[in-house]
N, C-alpha and C positions, 0 to 999 in steps of 0.2 A: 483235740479229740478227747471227748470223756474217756475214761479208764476202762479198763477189762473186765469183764465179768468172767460169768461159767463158760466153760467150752471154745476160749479163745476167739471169743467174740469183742468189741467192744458193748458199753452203754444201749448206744444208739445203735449199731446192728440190732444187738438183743431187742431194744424196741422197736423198729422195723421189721423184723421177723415175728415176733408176736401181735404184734397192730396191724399190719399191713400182707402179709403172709402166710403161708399155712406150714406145716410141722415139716413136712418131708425133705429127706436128707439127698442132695443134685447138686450138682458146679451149677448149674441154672438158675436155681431159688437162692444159690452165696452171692450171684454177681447180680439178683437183681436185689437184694438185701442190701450189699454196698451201693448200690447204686443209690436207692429209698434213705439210706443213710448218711450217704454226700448229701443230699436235696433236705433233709431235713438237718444237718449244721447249717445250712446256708441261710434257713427258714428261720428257725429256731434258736433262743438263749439254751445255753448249756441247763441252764436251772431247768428252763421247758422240758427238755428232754428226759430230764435226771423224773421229771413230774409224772410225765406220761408214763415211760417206763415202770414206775412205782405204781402206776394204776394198773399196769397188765400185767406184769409178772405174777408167778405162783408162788403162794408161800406156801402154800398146805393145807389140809384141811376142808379143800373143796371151795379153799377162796381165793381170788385174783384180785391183786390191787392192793394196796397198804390198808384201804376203808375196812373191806369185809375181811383181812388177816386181824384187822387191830378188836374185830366184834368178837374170830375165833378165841383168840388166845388172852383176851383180857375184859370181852364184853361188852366194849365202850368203843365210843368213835376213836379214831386217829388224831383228833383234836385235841381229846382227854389225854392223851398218853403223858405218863410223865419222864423222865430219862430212865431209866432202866426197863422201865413196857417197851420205850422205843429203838433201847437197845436189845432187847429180845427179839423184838421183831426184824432189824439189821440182821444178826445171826441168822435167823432161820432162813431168810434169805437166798442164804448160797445155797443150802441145800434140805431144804423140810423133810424130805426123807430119813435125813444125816442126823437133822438136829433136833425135831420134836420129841419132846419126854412123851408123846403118849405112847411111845411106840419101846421105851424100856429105859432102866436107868444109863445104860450105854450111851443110849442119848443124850440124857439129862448130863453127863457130864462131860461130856462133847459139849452141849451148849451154853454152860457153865464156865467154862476155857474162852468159847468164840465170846460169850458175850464180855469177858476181862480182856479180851482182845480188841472187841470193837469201841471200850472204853477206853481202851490206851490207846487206840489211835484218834480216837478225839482229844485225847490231851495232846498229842503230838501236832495233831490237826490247830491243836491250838483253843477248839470249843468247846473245851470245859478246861476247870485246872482239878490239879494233882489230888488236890482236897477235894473237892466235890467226884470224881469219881473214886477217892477211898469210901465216902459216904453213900455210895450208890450200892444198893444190897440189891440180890437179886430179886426179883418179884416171882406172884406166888401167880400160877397159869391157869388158866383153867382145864379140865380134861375134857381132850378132841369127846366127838361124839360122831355118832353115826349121821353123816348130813347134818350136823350141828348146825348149822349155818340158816336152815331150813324148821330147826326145830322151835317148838312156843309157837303161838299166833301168828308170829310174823309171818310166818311159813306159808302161810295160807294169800301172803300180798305180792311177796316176792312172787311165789308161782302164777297167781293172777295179771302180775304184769308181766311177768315169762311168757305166759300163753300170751297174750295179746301183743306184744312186741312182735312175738314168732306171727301173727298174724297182719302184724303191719307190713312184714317184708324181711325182719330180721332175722339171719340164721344164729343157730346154737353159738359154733365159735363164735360169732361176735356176742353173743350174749355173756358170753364165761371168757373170751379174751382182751375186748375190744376196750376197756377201758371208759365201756361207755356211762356218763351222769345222766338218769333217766330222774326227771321232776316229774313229780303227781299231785295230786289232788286233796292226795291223805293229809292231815291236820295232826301233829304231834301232840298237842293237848290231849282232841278229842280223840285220836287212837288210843291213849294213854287212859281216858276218862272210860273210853268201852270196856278194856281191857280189866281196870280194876274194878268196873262195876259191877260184871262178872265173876270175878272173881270171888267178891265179898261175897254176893247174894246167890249165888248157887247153891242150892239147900246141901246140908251138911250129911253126908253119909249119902252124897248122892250115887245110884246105880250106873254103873259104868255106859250104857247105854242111853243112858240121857244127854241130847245135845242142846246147844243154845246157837242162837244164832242172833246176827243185829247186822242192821245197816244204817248207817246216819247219810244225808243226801243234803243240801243247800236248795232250797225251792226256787224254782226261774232259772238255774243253770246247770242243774244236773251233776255237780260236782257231789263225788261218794269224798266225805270225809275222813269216814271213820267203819271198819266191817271187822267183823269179831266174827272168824271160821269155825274157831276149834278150838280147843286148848293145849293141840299140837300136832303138828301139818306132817311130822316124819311119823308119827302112830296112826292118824287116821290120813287120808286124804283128799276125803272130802271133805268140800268146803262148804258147811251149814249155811252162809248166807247166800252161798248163789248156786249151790248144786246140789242140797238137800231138800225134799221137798216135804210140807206136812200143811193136813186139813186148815183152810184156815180158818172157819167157823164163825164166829160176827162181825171178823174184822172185814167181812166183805158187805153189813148192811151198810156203813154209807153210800155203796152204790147204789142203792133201792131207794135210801131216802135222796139222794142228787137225782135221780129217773123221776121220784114221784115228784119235786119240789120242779124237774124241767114240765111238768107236766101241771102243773098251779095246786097241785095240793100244798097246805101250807102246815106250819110247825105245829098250827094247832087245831088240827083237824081232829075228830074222837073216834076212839075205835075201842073195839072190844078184845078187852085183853084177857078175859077168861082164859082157863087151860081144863083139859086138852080142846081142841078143835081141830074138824075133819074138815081136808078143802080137797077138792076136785085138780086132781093131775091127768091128762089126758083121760079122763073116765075112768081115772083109779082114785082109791078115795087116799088121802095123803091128810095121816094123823099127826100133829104137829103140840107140844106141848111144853110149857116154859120151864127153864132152868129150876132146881126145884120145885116143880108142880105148883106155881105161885100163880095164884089167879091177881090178875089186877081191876076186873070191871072195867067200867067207863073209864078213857085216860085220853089224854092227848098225845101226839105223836112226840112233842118234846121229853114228857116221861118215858116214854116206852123206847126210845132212846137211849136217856140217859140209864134205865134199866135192863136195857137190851132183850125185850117182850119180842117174841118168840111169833105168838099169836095174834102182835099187831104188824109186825116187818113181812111174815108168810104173805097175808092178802095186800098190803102196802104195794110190794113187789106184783103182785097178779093186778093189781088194778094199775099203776105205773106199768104195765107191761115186761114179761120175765124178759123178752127180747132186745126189749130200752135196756134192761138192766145190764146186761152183759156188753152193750153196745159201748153202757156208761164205763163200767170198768176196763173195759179194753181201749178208753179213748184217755181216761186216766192213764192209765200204763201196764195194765195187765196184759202180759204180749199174749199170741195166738198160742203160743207153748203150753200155755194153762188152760187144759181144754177147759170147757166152761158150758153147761148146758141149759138152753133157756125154759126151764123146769121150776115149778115154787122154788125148792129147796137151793136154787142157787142162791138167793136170799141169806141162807143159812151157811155159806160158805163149804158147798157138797165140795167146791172145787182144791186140789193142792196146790197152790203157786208155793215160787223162793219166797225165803226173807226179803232178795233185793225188789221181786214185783212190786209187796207190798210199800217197801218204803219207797220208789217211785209214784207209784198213784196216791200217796199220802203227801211228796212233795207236791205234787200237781195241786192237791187242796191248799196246801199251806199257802202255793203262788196264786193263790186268787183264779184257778183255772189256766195255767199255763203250764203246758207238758214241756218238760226237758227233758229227751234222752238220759244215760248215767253214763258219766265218762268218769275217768283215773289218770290218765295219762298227758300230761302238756307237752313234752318238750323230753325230744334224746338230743344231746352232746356228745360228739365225739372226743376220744382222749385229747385232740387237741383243741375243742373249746368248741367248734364247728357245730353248725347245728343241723343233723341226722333227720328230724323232724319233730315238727309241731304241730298239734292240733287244732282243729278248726272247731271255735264252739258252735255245740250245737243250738241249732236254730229252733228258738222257742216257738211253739205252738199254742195257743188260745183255744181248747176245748172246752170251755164253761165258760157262762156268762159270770163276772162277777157276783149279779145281786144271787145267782143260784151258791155260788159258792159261799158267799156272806151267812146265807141262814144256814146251811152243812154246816160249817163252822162252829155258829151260835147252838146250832142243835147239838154237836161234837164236843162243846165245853161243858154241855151240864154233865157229861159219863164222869168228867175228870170234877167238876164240882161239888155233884152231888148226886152223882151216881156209881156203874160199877168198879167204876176206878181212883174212886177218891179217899179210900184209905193207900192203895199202893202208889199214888202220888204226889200224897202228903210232904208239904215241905219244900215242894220246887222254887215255891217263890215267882212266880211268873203266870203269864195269861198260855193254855193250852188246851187244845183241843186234840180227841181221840178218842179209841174205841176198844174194846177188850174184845178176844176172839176166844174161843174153848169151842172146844169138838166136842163130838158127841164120845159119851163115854168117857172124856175128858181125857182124848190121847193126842191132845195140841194144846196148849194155851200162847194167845198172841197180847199183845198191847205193842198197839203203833199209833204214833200224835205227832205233833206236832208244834212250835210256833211261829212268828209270822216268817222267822229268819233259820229253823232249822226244822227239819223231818227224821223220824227216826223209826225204824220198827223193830221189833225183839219178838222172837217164836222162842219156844222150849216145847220139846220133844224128843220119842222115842225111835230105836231104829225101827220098833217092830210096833206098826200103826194101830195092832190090836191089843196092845199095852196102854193100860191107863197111867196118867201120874199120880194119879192119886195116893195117897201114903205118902207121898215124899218130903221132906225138911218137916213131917211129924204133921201134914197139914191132912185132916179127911175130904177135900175137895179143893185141888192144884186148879185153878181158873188162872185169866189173864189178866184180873186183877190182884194178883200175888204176886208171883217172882217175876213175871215178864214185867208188870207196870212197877215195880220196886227196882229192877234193873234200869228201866226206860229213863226211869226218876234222876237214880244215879250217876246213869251217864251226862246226860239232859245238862243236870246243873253242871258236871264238870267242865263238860265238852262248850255252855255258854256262859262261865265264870269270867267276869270283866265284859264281857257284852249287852248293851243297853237291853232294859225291858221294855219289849214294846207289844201294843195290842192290836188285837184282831180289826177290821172294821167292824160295825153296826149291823144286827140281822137288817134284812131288804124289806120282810114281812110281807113274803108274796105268797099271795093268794088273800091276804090279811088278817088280821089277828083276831078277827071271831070265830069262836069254836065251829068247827061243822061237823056235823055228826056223819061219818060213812059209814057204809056196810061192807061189811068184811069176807061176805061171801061165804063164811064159815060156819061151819053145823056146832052146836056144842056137845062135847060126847060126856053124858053123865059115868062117873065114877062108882065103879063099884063097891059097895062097902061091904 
C-alpha cells in the first residue's frame, strides 16, 4: 500500500476521496473510500496512483494537480521543473496553507526547513547524492496573486472551456478536482504569435478603454486556433473575441459583393463612385459618402473594392438585393444573434457582430465556400487516462459555389495588394485576401483575411461606441488598415512560420470580363462651397 498522507489516510484513499468522492466527513463516504481504494491497487501500478493523486490534489493557490501548481509557483510546465522547483512544490504539498511564502515570512521558513527535508529524503531515498542536494539552493517563487491562475490572456481560454465543459455535462468539482486532461484546438505557436502581436503593436500610450480582440480559425473545419480576449481575464472579464461586440463597418462588404457576384454581376462591372450620393431607403432619402469625401468617377467594382468606395458597395448591395445580402452573411456564419437589417446600410456594416462571427464567415471564404461551425474542445480524459468525451467534427456545409467564392477572393486580394490594406500588410510574404472595416466616426476599426490554410480576424475598439480612436499611437485617423491589419500581419506570419505558401485559385470571371456600365440608382448631392 502506498504511504500516508495528511489526515491518516493512505496515497490511494487520498485519491479516491478526491477523484471519485465528494468532501463530506461520514463512516459511509470512509468505507466507501477504502472500498474505491482496494479496486484501484488491484487496477492500478503504484506509480499510476502516485500520478492521479498528483493530478488532484491541492497545492494552493487555486490550483489542483502538479500542472497548474507548477505554472503558480514557477510559471512553467511541470516538465520544466528542475530539482529544487520540484522540491518546492513536494513541500507545499502537505500543507499550502502551512507552507506558501505569500502568506508571510513564517512561511517562508517553514518551507525552507520542509524543502532541506524533502532533499534529504531523496538522498536517503537514494535519488539524488549528498552533493547534488548540497548544490540545490532554494529557488526564487513567484508571488501568489489573486486568481493568478486565471490572470494574462490565458484567462480568457481557460474560462471559455470552463463554460463549455459545464455545458457538455461537466460539474465544477470535477472541473477543479477531477484530475481531468482536456485537449483543444488552440495551437501553441499561434496562441503565442496572437499574443505577441498584440502586444507589440497596441499603440503606445494606449487609453485604458481600448480593447482588441482576434480570432484565428482553420477553414473547412472550424478549429479556433488561436483567440486573444484581453490582456487579462482577472481585471476585466470580458472576453473581446466572443462577448464584446463593436460596428463592424466594411468588413461586412464582402457579403454584398458574394450577393451581387451570386447574382452575375461581375468584378468588372462600372459604377459611379462619386461622393456624396443620395439613395432611397424605404422613401427616406439615405445620404452615403466615401471615406474622406473622395470622389472616384467611373471605376470598376474591383477598384471600389480594393478602395472600399462607399458609393459603389451602397447600390451594389440595393441591386444584389439588401435581403440576398444578409441571407449571404448569415449563410457564411454570421448567426441570428447579430441582428442584421435588410436596409442599404447593412452594406456598411450598420450591424455589431463578435470578433469570432467575423472570423467564421471569413473562414467559410477562405474554404472555398464551406461553412464549419467553431469548435475548441476534442477530447476530456479522466485522471486515469479514460476518455470522458470526445468530439464529433463538425459537419461541413457547402454554402457557396466555388467559382462565386474564386472571384470574392480575387476581388479580396487587391485591398491587401494594392489597396486599403497594403501598407498594414506589408511584408507577409504570402498570397491573401481581406477587407479593412472602420465605422462611422471611426469608433471600430477591423481587418479580417485570410489564406487558403488559415482565417483570421482583429477588431480594436472602444468601451464607449461614441468614442473615436482617432488620436491614438499619435495617428489623426485609426482605420483597419493600421493597427488591426499591422496586428493581423504579425500574427499571420507567426502563427504560419514553416507552413507551405500556397495560392488562391483563378478568379471564375463570371459574368465576364467586359466592363458593363450599371446604374447606381443614386442622386449626386453637390457640395456646398
Amino acid at each position: 500500500t502506498l504511504g500516508r498522507g495528511g489526515g491518516g489516510s493512505t496515497i490511494t484513499q487520498q485519491y479516491a476521496k478526491n477523484a471519485f468522492l465528494t468532501q463530506e466527513r461520514s463512516i459511509t463516504r470512509k468505507i466507501k473510500e477504502l472500498v474505491i481504494a482496494i479496486k484501484l491497487e488491484n487496477q492500478l501500478t503504484k506509480d499510476q496512483i502516485l500520478e492521479n493523486y498528483l493530478n488532484t490534489i491541492y497545492f494552493g493557490r487555486g490550483s489542483y494537480g502538479i500542472e497548474t501548481a507548477s505554472q503558480q509557483y514557477f510559471n512553467r510546465s511541470a516538465r520544466q521543473l528542475n530539482l529544487a522547483q520540484s522540491a518546492v512544490i513536494a513541500s507545499v504539498l502537505r500543507s499550502p496553507g502551512y507552507y506558501d511564502p505569500q502568506y508571510g515570512k513564517e512561511n517562508l521558513a517553514r518551507l525552507k526547513a520542509r524543502f532541506q527535508y524533502v532533499l534529504d529524503g531523496m538522498v536517503k531515498s537514494g535519488w539524488i547524492t549528498k552533493a547534488e542536494a548540497k548544490a540545490t539552493k532554494f529557488p526564487t517563487i513567484m508571488p501568489g496573486t489573486s486568481e493568478g491562475w486565471l490572470s494574462g490572456p490565458k484567462g480568457y481560454l481557460i474560462e471559455m472551456v470552463r463554460a463549455e465543459l459545464i455545458k457538455r455535462g461537466f460539474t465544477e468539482d470535477q472541473l477543479m478536482k477531477g484530475g481531468l486532461v482536456v485537449k483543444t484546438t488552440f495551437d501553441q505557436k499561434a496562441q503565442t504569435a496572437a499574443i505577441g502581436a498584440v502586444a507589440a503593436l497596441t499603440p503606445a500610450k494606449a487609453p485604458e478603454n481600448l480593447h482588441i480582440g482576434l480570432v484565428a480559425i482553420r477553414p473547412g473545419t472550424g478549429e479556433i486556433i488561436a483567440l486573444y480576449g484581453g490582456r487579462d481575464y482577472v481585471k476585466r472579464q470580458l472576453n473581446d473575441a466572443t462577448q464584446s461586440i463593436a460596428l463592424a463597418g466594411s468588413t461586412f462588404k464582402p457579403f454584398a459583393l458574394a450577393a451581387a457576384l451570386e447574382s452575375g454581376i461581375p468584378l468588372t462591372s462600372m459604377w459611379n463612385g462619386d461622393t456624396p450620393q443620395t439613395f432611397d431607403d424605404a422613401g427616406k432619402p439615405y445620404i452615403v459618402n466615401n471615406y474622406g469625401g473622395e470622389g472616384w468617377g467611373q471605376i470598376d467594382l474591383m477598384t471600389a473594392t480594393a478602395h472600399s468606395v462607399n458609393t459603389v458597395y451602397v447600390p451594389l448591395g440595393i441591386k444584389a438585393g439588401p435581403d440576398k445580402v444578409v441571407d449571404v452573411a448569415r449563410r457564411a456564419g454570421i448567426p441570428d444573434s447579430v441582428a442584421m437589417m435588410p436596409t442599404p446600410s447593412v452594406v456598411l456594416g450598420a450591424a455589431s457582430p463578435h470578433v469570432i462571427d467575423v472570423a467564421v464567415a471569413y473562414a467559410t471564404f477562405a474554404a472555398q465556400g464551406v461553412y464549419a461551425a467553431p469548435w475548441f474542445i476534442t477530447e476530456v480524459n479522466g485522471s486515469n487516462g479514460g476518455v470522458l468525451y470526445q468530439a464529433a467534427s463538425p459537419s461541413p456545409n457547402t454554402v457557396f459555389s466555388k467559382d462565386v467564392m474564386a472571384d470574392l477572393t480575387y476581388g479580396l486580394q487587391q485591398v491587401v495588394k494594392n489597396g486599403t490594406a497594403t501598407y498594414g500588410t506589408a511584408g507577409l510574404g504570402r498570397p491573401a485576401a481581406g477587407k479593412t472595416g472602420t465605422s462611422e466616426q471611426n469608433a471600430s476599426a477591423w481587418f479580417s483575411g485570410y489564406t487558403p490554410q488559415l482565417a483570421a480576424s482583429v477588431s480594436m475598439f472602444r468601451d464607449d461606441a461614441t468614442q473615436t480612436l482617432n488620436g491614438i499611437g499619435g495617428l489623426t485617423s485609426v482605420t483597419g488598415g493600421t493597427f488591426p491589419a499591422k496586428i493581423w500581419t504579425a500574427f499571420m506570419k507567426g502563427a504560419l512560420s514553416g507552413e507551405p505558401v500556397l495560392s488562391f485559385p483563378k478568379p471564375a470571371h463570371i459574368g465576364g470580363t467586359d466592363p458593363v456600365v450599371m446604374t447606381s440608382g443614386g442622386k449626386q448631392t453637390m457640395k456646398k462651397k
